[in-house]
Steps between C-alpha positions, in 0.01 A plus 500: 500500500309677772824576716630898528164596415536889379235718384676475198427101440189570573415718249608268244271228651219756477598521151488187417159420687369791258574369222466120567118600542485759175557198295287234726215744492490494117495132480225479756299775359409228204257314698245673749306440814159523460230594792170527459485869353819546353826318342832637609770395347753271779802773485301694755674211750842649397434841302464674871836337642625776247391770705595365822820471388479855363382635824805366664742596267357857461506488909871447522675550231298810287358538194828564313598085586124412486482638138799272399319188616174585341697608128733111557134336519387681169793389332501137605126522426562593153799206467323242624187601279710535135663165634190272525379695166895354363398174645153452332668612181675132488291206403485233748415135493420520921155419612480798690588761230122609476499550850800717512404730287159526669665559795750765405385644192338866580295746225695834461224707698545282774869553503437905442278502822711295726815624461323885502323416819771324644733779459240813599365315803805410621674800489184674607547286804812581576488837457189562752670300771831715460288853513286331775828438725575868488204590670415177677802329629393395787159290347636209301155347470307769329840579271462156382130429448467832323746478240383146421132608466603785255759278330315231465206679379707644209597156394130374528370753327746520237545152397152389517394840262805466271421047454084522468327820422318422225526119556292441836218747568567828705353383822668185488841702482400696813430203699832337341663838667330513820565153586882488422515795705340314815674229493880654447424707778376214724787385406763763565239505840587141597836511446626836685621310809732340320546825309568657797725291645742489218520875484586439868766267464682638151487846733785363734720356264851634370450708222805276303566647146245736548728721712654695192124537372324639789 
């Protein structure tokens, strides 16, 4: 599987990483972790591995090829949510019907906001990192952290406005914000060596397929 390793392979792994954790992070997102101020809800653990993928897709392979990724994860988003809908339709004799559609069920403003943030602050990502290369090639690090922070700050700020204005008071919002923020950034923060490094390594691979492309 891992043999003749090309850029192109690669890609498709990076693909598939991306959207593997689209449709983990909405399943997590139903329960939260709660600290003593605030409640987060537990796809922060894989909603940032989005943008870490981004960053290294946008890095080597543009924002043309990025953009493709991000649109595939919309779409199996929005198959994998009218499927579970499908599924609850059906009655069920199985103990854990309640907790399926617990689980998987999702109010349409919830739905509006993710898949709007997700898109935006993706792209948004993706498209600071490419500008950032022109002028910046040479400083990986600050190409990476800065695209995250603004991307990531679009999807905060857009989700969490779109799901509870009007539902949880203004401040709590803010704080909501603020502290998704943080932590995806820690996050992206924590990770960049290994970020790093697989920029690195993709970088001196055979281009494959992608020949007729570049």
């Amino acid at each position: 599987m891992f043999e003749n390793i090309t850029k192109t392979r690669v890609y498709a792994y990076l693909a598939g990483i991306f959207c593997a954790s689209v449709i983990v992070s909405n399943i997590l997102a139903t329960k939260t972790l709660e600290f003593e101020f605030i409640a987060l809800p537990c796809s922060i653990l894989t909603f940032p591995v989005l943008f870490i993928v981004n960053d290294i897709l946008s890095e080597i392979y543009g924002y043309d090829m990025t953009k493709d990724v991000v649109y595939l994860g919309f779409i199996i988003n929005i198959i994998a949510i009218v499927l579970y809908h499908v599924a609850m339709a059906f009655t069920s004799s199985s103990q854990n019907a309640s907790s399926f559609v617990t689980i998987l069920s999702t109010t349409p403003r919830l739905f509006v906001a993710g898949l709007i943030s997700y898109t935006l602050g993706n792209l948004l990502n993706s498209i600071v990192l490419v500008k950032l290369k022109e002028k910046y090639n040479d400083k990986l690090f600050v190409r990476c952290i800065l695209s995250t922070v603004i991307g990531e700050t679009a999807d905060s700020i857009i989700f969490i406005t779109i799901s509870f204005v009007g539902v949880f008071p203004n401040n709590l919002i803010l704080t909501m914000i603020c502290c998704q923020i943080v932590f995806k950034v820690l996050y992206e923060l924590l990770a960049y060596p290994i970020t790093r490094k697989v920029i690195f390594y993709i970088r001196t691979l055979d281009d494959g397929e992608l020949k007729s492309q570049i």
